[in-house]
N, C-alpha and C positions, 0 to 999 in steps of 0.2 A: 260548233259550240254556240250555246244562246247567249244571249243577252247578260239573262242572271245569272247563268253558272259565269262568267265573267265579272261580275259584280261578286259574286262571293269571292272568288280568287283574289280578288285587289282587296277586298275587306280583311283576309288571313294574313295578304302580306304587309300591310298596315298593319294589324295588332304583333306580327311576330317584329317588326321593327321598332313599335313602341315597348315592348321588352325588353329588348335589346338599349333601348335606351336606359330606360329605366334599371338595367342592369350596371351598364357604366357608369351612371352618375351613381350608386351606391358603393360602388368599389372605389372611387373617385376621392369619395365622401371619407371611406375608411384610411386611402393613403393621405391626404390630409389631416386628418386625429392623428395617425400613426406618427406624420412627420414632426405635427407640432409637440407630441410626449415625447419624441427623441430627438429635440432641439437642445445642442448643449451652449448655453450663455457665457462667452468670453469677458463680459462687459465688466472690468473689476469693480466697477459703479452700482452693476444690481446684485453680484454676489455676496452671500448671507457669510457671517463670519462668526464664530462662536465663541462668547468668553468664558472662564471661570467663574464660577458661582463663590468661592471660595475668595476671600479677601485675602491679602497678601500686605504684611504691614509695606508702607509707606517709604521705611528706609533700611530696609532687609537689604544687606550687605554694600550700605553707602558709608563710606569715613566720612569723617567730622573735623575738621582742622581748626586748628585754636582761634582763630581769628573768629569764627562762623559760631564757635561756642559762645566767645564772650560778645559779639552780637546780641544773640537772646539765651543765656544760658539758661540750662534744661539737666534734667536729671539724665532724659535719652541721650542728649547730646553728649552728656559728659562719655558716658558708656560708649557711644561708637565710634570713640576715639579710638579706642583700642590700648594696647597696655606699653604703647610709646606716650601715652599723653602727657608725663609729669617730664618726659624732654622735650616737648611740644609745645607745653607752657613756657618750659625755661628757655626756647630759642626765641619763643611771642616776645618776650620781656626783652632779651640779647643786652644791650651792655646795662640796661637797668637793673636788672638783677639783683645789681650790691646797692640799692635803692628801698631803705625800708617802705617807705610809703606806696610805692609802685609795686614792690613786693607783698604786702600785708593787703592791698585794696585787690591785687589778683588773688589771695589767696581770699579771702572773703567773697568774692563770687562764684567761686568755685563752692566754696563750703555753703553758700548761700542756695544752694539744688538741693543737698541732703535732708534727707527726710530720718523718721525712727525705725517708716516700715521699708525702707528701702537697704537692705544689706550692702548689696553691690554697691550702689551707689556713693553710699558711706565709706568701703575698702581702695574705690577710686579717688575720693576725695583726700584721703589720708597720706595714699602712694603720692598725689600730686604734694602736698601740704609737706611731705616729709622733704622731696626734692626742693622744693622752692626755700623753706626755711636751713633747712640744713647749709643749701648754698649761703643763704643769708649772714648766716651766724658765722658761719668756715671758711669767709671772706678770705680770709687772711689779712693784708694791707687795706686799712679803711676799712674794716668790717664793722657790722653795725654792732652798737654798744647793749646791753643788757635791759638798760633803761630807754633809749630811743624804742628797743621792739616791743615793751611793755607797754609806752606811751601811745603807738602808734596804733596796738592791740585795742586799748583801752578806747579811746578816739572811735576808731571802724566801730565797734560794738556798741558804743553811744554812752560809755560812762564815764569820758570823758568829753567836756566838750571841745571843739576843735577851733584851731587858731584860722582856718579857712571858715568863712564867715557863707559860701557858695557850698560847704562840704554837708553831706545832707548821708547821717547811717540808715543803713536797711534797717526797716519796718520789723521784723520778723528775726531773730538771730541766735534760732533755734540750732540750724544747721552750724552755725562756725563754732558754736558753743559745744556742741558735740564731737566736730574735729578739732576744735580745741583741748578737749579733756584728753583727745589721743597725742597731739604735736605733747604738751607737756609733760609727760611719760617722758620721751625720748630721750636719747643721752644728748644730742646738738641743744638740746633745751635749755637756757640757761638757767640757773637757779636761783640769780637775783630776779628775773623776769618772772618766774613761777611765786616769789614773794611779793613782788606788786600786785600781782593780778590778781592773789589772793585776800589782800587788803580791801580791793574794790568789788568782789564777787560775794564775799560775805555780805556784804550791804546792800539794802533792800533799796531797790532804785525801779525805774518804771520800765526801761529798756529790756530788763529781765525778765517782766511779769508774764510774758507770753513763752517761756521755755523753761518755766518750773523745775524741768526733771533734768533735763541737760544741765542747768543750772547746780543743781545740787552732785551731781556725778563729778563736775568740774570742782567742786568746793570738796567733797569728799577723796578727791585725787592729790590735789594743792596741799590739802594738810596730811598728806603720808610722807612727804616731802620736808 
């Protein structure tokens, strides 16, 4: 054999080995892609987690306990008491109860969330308003007198003025004025208290001028009486 036919034979087997290379490193190349798209991530730190688009109120299925209402009382709050809340109130108060002042200032903030557009809120403040007063009046021994609930009425509402000199009525007293017009309906209602509070509703005073219509519902209730 020559020279050159030896020289071509090493030339063949050169290029068939550079092939061969270049075959392995592209399969190489594929099991690598392949490995890294079917890599599953354990890391709870870069897993993606998906929320709801959809808002979920705030306080969907939390109770509300009396203490946490008269904190910041709220229309909501009153509502997710649930329909224990007028014995809710009356354990909050416990031996005060037979306490008009303590009695008539809870029940004013309660009544002090009612609105005209709010139904519910209204039918809840009344179920409380009927419990708390009714205790009030049905004392029995020491039960508060006709004119003390009238007095003490009058005072919270602001047409009278108060012997606490620190004692400061809500702004606004729209809302009591319209549980108002319901407690005096009632049969616990006494009917000297429903003539005081008559005397002072008819009369044009500045405490009233923000609740026009409750005002007159309560006035047109008073004199069926």
């Amino acid at each position: 054999m020559s020279d050159d036919e030896g020289s071509s034979d090493d030339d063949d087997d050169d290029d068939d080995d550079g092939d061969e290379d270049e075959e392995n490193e592209n399969e190489a190349d594929q099991e690598e892609n392949s490995d890294d798209e079917g890599v599953e991530v354990d890391d709870p730190e870069l897993q993606v987690r998906g929320k709801s688009v959809t808002p979920s109120p705030q306080s969907d299925g939390k109770s509300v306990m009396a203490a946490e209402f008269l904190l910041l009382p709220t229309e909501s709050k009153l509502l997710q008491m649930g329909p224990d809340r007028p014995q809710m109130f009356l354990q909050e108060l416990g031996d005060n109860c037979k306490y008009v002042e303590d009695t008539v200032g809870l029940y004013m903030k309660i009544s002090s969330v009612v609105s005209q557009e709010n139904e519910k809120a209204f039918l809840a403040a009344c179920e409380c308003a009927d419990v708390l007063l009714k205790s009030l009046c049905e004392g029995g021994e020491g039960e508060t007198t006709p004119m003390e609930l009238a007095n003490s009425l009058l005072v919270h509402i602001g047409l009278l003025k108060s012997e606490d000199k620190k004692f400061r009525p809500v702004r606004n007293v729209t809302g009591p004025m319209l549980v108002l017009n319901h407690v005096v309906k009632q049969e616990y209602f006494p009917k000297q208290t429903r003539d005081v509070l008559l005397v002072f509703v008819v009369q044009p005073h500045k405490a009233l001028e923000h609740c026009t219509q409750a005002r007159m519902k309560v006035m047109e209730t008073l004199y069926q009486f």
